[in-house]
C-alpha positions in Angstrom: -81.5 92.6 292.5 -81.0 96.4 291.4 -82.4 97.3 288.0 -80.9 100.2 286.2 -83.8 101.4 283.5 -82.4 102.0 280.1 -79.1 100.7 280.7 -80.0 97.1 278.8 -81.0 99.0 276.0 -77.9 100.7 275.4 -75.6 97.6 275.9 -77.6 96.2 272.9 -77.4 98.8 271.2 -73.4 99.3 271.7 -73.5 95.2 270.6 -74.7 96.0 267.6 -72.3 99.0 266.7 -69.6 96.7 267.9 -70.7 93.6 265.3 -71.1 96.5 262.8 -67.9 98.1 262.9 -65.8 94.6 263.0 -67.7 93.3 260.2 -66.9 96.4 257.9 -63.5 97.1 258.8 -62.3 94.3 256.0 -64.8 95.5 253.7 -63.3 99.6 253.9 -59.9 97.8 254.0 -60.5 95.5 250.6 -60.8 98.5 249.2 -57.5 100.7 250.0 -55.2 101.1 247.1 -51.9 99.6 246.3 -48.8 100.5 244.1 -46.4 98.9 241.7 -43.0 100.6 240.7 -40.1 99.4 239.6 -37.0 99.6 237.2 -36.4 98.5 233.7 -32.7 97.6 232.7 -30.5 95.8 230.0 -29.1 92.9 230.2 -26.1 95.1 231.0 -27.8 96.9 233.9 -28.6 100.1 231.6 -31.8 102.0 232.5 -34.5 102.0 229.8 -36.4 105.1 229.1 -39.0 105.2 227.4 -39.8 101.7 228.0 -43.8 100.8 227.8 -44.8 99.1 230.6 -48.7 97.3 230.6 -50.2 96.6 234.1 -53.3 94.5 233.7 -55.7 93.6 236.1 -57.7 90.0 236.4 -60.9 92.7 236.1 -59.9 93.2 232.2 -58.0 96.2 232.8 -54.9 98.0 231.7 -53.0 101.0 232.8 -50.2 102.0 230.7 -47.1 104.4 232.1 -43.6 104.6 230.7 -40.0 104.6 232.3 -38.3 107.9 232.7 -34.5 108.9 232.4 -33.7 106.1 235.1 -35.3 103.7 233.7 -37.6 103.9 237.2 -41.8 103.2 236.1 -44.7 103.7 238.9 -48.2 102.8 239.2 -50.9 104.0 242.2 -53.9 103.5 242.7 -54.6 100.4 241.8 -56.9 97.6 243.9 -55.5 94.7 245.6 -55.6 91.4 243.5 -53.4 90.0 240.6 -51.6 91.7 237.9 -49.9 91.0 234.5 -47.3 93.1 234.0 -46.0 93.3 230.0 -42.7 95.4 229.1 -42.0 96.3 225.5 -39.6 99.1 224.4 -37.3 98.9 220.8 -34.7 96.5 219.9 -36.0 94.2 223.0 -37.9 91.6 223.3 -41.0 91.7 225.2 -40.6 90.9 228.5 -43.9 89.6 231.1 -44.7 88.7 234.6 -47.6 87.1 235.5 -49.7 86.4 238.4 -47.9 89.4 240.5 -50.0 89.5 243.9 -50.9 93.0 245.2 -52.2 93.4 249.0 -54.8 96.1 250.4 -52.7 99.1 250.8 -49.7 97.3 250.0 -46.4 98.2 247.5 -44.9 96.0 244.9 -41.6 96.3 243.9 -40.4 94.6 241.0 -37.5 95.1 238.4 -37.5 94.0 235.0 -34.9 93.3 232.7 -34.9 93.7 228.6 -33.2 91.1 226.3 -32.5 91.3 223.1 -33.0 87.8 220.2 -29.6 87.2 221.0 -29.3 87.2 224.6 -32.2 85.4 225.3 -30.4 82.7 223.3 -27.6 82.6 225.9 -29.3 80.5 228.3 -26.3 78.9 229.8 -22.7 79.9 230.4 -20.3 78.4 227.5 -17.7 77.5 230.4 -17.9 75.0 233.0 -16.3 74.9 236.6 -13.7 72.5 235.9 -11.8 75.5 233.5 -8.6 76.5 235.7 -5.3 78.7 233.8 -4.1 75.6 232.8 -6.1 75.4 229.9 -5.0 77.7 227.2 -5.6 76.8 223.6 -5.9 80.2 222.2 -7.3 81.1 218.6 -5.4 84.1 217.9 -7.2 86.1 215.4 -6.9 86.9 211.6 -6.1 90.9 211.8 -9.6 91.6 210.9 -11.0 89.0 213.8 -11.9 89.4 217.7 -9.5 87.3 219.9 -11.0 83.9 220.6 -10.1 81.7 223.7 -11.4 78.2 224.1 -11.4 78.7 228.0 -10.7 82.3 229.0 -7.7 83.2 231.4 -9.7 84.3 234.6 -6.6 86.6 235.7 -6.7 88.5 232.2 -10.1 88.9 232.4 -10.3 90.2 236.1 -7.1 92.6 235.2 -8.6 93.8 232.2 -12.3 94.5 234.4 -10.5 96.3 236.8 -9.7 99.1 234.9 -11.8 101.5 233.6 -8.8 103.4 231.2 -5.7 101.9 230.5 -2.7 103.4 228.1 0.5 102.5 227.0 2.9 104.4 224.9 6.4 102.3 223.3 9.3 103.9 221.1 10.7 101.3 218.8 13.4 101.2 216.6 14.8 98.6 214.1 18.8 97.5 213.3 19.8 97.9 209.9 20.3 94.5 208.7 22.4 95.2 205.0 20.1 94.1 203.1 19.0 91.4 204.7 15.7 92.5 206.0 14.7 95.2 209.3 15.0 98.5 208.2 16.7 100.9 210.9 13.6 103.5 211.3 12.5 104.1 214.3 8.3 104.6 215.5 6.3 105.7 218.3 3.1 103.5 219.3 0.4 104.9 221.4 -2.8 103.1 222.7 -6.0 104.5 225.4 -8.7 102.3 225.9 -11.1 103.8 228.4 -14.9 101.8 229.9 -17.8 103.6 229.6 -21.4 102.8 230.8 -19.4 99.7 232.9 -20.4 97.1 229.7 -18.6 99.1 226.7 -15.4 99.9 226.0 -13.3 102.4 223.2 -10.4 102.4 222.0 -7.7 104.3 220.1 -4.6 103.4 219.3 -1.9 103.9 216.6 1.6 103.6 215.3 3.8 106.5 213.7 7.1 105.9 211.8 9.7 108.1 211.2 13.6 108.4 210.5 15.3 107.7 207.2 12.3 107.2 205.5 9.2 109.4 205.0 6.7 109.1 207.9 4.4 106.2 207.6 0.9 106.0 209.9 -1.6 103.6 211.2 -4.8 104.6 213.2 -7.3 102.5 214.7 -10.3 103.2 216.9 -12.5 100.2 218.4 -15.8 100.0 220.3 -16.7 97.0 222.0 -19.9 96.1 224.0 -20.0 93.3 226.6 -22.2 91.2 227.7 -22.2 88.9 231.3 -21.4 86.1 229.5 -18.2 87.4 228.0 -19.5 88.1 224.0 -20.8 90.7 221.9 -20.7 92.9 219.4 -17.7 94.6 218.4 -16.6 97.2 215.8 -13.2 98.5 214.5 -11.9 101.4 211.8 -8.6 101.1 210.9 -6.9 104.2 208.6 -3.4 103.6 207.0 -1.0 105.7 205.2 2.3 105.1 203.7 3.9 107.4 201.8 5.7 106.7 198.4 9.2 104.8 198.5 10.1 105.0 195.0 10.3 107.9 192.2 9.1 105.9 189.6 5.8 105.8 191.4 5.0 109.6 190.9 4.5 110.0 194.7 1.6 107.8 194.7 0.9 107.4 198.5 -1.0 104.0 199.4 -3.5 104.7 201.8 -6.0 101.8 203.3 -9.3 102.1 205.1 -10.6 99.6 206.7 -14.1 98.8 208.6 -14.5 95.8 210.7 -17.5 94.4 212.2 -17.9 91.2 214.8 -20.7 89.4 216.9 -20.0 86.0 218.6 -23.1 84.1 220.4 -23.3 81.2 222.5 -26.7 78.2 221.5 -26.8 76.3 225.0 -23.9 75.5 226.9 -22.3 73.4 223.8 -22.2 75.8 220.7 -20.4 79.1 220.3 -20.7 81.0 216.8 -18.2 83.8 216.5 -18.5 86.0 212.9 -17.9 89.6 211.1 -16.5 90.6 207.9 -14.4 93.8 206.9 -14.7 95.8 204.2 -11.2 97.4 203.2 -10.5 99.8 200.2 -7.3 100.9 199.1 -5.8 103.9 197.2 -2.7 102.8 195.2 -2.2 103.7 191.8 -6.2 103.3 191.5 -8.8 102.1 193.9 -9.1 98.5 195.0 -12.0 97.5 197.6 -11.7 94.0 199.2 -14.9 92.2 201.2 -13.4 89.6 203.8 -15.8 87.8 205.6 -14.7 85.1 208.5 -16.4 83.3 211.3 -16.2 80.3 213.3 -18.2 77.2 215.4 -17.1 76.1 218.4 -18.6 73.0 219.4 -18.1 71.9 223.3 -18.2 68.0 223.2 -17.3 68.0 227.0 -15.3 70.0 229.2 -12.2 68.8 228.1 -13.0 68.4 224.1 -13.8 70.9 221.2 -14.3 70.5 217.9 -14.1 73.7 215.8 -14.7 75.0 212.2 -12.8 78.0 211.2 -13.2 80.3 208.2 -10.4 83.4 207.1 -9.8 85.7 204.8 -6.6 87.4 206.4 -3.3 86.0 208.3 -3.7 85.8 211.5 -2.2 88.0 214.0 0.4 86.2 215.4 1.9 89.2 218.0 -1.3 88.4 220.5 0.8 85.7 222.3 3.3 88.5 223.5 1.2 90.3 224.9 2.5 93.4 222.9 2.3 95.1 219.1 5.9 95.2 218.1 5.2 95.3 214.7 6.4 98.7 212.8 3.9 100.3 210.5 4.8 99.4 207.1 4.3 96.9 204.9 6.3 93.9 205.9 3.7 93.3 208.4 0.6 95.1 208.3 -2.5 94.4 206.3 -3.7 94.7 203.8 -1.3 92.9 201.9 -0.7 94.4 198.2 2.1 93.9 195.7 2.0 95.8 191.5 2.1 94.1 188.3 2.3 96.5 185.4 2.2 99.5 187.6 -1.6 98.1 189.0 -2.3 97.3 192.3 -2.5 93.4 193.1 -4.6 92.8 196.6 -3.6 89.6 198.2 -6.7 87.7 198.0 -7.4 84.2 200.8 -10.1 81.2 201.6 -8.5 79.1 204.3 -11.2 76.5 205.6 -9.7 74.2 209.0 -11.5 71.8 210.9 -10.1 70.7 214.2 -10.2 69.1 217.5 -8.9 70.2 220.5 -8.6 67.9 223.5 -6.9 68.1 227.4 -5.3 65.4 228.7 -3.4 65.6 232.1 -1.0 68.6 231.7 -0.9 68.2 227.9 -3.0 69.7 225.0 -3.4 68.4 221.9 -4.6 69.6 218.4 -5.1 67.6 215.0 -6.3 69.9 212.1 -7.0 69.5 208.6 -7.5 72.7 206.3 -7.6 74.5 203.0 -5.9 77.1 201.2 -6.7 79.2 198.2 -4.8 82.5 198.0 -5.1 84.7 194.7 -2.4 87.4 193.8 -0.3 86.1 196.3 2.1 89.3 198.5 5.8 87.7 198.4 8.4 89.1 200.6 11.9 89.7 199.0 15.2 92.1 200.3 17.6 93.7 198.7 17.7 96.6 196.7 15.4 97.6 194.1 13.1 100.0 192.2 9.4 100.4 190.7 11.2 101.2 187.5 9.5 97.8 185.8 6.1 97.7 187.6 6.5 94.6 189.0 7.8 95.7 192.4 7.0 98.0 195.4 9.7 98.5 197.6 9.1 99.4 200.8 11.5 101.8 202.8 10.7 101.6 206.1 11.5 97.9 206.6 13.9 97.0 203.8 12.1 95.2 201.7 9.7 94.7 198.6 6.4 92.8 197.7 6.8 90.6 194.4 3.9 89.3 193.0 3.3 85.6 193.2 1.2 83.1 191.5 -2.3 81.2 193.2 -1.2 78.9 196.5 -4.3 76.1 196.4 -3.6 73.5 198.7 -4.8 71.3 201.8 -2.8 70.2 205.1 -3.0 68.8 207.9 -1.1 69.9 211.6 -0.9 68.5 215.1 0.0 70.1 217.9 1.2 68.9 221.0 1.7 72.0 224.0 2.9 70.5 227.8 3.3 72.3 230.8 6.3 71.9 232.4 6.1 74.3 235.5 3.9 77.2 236.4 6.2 79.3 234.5 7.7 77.4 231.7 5.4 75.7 228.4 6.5 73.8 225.6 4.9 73.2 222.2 5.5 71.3 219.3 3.9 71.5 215.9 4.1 69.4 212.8 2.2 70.6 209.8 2.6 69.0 206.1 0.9 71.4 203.3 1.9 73.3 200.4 3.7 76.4 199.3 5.3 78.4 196.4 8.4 77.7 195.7 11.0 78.7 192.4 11.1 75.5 190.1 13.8 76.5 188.4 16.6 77.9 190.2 18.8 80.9 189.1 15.6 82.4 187.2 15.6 86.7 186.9 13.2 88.6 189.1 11.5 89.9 186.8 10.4 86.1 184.8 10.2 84.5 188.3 6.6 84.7 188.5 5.8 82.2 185.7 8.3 79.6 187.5 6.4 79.5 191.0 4.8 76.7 191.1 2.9 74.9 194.9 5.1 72.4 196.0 4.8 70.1 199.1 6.8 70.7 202.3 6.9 69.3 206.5 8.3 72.0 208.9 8.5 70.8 212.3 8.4 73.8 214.8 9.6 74.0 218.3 8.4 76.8 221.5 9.0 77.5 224.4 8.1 80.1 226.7 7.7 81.5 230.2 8.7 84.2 232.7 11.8 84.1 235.1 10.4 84.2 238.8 13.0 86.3 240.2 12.9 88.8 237.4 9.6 88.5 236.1 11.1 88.5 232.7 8.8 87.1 230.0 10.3 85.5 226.7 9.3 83.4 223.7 11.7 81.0 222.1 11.1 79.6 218.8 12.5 77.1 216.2 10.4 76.3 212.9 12.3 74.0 210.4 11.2 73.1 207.0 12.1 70.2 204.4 13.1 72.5 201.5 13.2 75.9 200.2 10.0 77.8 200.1 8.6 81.6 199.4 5.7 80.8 201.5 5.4 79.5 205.1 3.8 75.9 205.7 0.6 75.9 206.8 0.4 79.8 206.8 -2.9 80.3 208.4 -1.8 78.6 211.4 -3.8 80.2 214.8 -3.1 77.6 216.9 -0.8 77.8 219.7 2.6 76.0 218.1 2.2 78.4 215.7 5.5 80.3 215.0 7.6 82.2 212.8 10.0 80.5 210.4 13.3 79.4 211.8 15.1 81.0 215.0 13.2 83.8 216.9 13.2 85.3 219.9 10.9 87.6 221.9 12.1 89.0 225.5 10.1 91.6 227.9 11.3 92.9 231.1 10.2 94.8 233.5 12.1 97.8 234.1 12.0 99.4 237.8 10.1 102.9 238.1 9.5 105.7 240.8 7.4 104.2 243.1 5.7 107.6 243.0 5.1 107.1 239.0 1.8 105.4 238.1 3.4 103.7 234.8 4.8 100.9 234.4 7.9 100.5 232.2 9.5 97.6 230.0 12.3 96.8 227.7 11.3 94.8 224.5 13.5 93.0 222.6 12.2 91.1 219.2 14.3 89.0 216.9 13.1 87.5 213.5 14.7 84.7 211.5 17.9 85.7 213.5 20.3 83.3 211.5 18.8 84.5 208.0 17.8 81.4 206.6 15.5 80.4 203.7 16.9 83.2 201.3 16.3 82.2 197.7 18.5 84.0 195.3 17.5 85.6 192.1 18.7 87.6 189.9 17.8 91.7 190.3 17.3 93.9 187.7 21.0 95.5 187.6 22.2 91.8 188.1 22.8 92.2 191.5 21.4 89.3 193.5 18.3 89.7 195.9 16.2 87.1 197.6 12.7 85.8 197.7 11.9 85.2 201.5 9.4 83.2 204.0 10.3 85.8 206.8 12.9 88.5 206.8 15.3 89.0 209.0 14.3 91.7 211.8 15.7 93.1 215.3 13.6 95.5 217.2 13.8 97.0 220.2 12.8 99.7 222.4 10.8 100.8 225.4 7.3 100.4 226.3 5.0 102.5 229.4 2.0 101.7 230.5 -0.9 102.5 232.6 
């Protein structure tokens, strides 16, 4: 057996380097550093800067960095175990993450997201799967109030996402009508709404009126902020000018200004609040400055079922079914509504409280409403031709008519409404609504002593719609028939949002597409829209140069023109 001298020696030696080294090697590596790093966003996806962002340790300590321009925080450094990590930047609430695991030499990525009181109380979606199109029951807004949808249109809302600036521009222009309503001026609308920061969107948009009359002019920008779940904030200003009609009133302008506030939040997946006020002030013949709240509570029984509470202090805007603002800018339809007594200004002041429930059944919706009306200094509608000269009237060029001052409306009501789908294209929709309005008591009485003669009086009206668009030419129309019991200055149930809701008597409403250069971006249509076409519900009273004019519910109007838009 050959023996090599030392050679034993160093293979014990080399053991015990060998059982050295292995058994250190996890100690050195328990000790390499690690790194956490990250973003802090919005509920929106905005970057944060400035955002405070706490690392702690189980070891009792804290390192503090902050979020740059992108929102983007880092920490090195720091040794492998578990962290608490503890965001906090203004208007949020705080945001933590606990028991975050960090490995010897290892990298942690992890994003955070910022919510505010209000979006953390969004913790479900409002909507369920079972919403198709189908279901439509839209609360059209008073003028001061967002659009409201019980179940959203998915198309609308995809179209709408899908462009970051969309524009239109019409040219309208009204018949004469004899005295029977519809001026014959003519005005140019405009509208540009453009996304920014891929949640928020602005607006402006605006209505000019020109031709026989002095020029009259509306201007409105909006902001709007949304959220994933379809709400948020919104905010509006709306500027108004009409210029004086009438000698007697010493070229006394009226100019409005208007600014409008919103929020709408959802509690669970069963309870959606919607509310805002506007503050309007108005330049007549003095200064008059008008504080409308509103709001509304949806509450989601089941998917097919809501109960709502609904609270106004303006008409509502009854155009948002068409799809497009025909409306001219003066006074016949525009808010706010004013009317003189004694050469003062008179603001049209409303309460209207309505409880209702809205339920699917099949291929039919229906609606059964109760409500409540107070409105003070109430803005009647009359044509034919008059003056300011007594200080009881304020005629209004531009569409042919005046305002007469009217006593208080205070009634209650109730309304059902029945809407069915016949096809894809075609709905129908009844209404039935039994309420109160103003109405002469005496007939024959002069304009000037009619006031003390108005009285509220009860009335049905039974209203008939239908509407659709013709496949071949995609032509989309709006057909309506509203019928009342007995004469009336006032429409029945005149804070009616629902969907039967409808102008008084025969109307009409027709767009169609016209055909454009396929190298022209725009996209053109023909507008046609018709008001109280057969001039019914005229009350006759005597003027003051004993010429007969009437009190109406609607006048008589035919517009039309030509609408582009991208």
């Amino acid at each position: 057996m050959l023996d090599f001298p030392g050679v034993g020696v160093k293979l014990r030696w080399l053991s015990f380097w060998t059982v050295t080294i292995a058994l250190s090697l996890p100690a050195l590596g328990a000790d390499r550093p690690g790194a956490i790093s990250g973003y802090v966003r919005d509920a929106s996806g905005i970057p944060q800067m400035g955002a405070v962002v706490e690392i702690a340790s189980s070891a009792a300590r804290t390192l503090i960095v902050f979020t740059d321009g992108a929102g983007f925080y880092s920490a090195a450094d720091l040794l492998p175990g578990l962290y608490s990590i503890k965001v906090s930047a203004p208007s949020f609430l705080p945001a933590l993450r606990e028991k975050v695991g960090l490995h010897p030499g290892g990298s942690v990525h992890l994003n955070i997201t910022l919510s505010t009181l209000l979006n953390a109380m969004r913790v479900a979606p409002l909507r369920g799967t079972v919403d198709d199109d189908d279901w439509k029951w839209t609360l059209r807004s008073a003028a001061n109030r967002p659009v409201l949808r019980v179940f959203d249109d998915p198309a609308t809302s995809a179209e709408q996402e899908s462009h970051d600036l969309k524009g239109s521009l019409s040219f309208l222009a009204g018949s004469a009508a004899g005295g029977y309503g519809s001026g014959s001026d003519m005005s140019t609308g405009f509208s540009v709404e453009r996304s920014i920061f891929s949640a928020d969107r602005v607006g402006l948009s605006g209505n000019v009126g020109y031709g026989a009359g002095l020029p009259a002019a509306v201007l409105r920008a909006t902001y709007s902020h949304y959220l994933p779940d379809g709400s948020g904030p919104s905010m509006a200003i709306t500027m108004r000018r009409f210029a004086p009609s009438d000698p007697n009133l010493h070229n006394a302008a009226l100019q409005a200004l208007a600014l409008t506030t919103g929020e709408d939040l959802t509690v669970g997946d069963v309870l959606e609040l919607k509310f805002g006020s506007e503050l309007q002030t108005i330049q007549f013949l003095g200064r008059v400055t008008a504080f409308r709240p509103f709001g509304s509570m949806d509450l989601h029984i089941s998917p097919n079922t809501v109960v709502e509470y609904d609270y106004a202090t303006s008409l509502p805007n009854t155009r948002a079914e068409k799809g497009f603002d025909s409306a001219p800018a003066d006074l016949s339809e525009a808010d706010p509504r004013v009317s003189m007594a004694n050469f003062a200004t008179r603001l049209e002041r409303a309460h209207h409280h309505e409880v209702n429930v809205s339920r699917r059944i099949g291929k039919n919706k229906l609606q059964i409403a109760v409500f409540s009306d107070r409105v003070a200094n109430t803005a009647l509608t009359g044509t034919g031709e008059v003056t300011a000269a007594g200080g009881f009237l304020l005629p209004d060029v531009y569409s042919g008519t005046f305002t007469y001052a009217g006593d208080t409306l205070d009634t209650r009501g109730a309304r059902v409404v029945l809407e069915r789908k016949l096809a894809s294209d075609l709905t129908a929709t009844l209404d039935y609504a039994y309420g109160g309005v103003l109405n002469l008591s005496k007939p024959d009485v002069e304009l000037q002593d009619a006031q003390r003669w108005i009285s509220t009086q009860r009335r049905h009206a039974l209203a008939a719609k239908l509407s659709g668009t013709l496949p071949g030419s995609h032509t989309h129309w709006i057909a309506s028939y509203r019928w009342v019991n007995g004469p009336a200055l006032t429409p029945v149930d005149m804070f009616n949002a629902s969907p039967g809701q409808s102008d008084p008597f025969l109307n009409v409403f027709i767009r169609q597409p016209i055909p454009t250069l396929g190298f022209l971006p725009a996209h053109m249509e023909a507008l046609v829209d018709v008001r109280n076409l057969l001039a019914q519900g005229y009350v006759p009273v005597m003027g003051q140069d004993g010429q007969t004019v009437y009190l109406v519910q609607a006048a008589r109007s035919v517009r039309g023109g030509v609408t582009i838009s991208f």
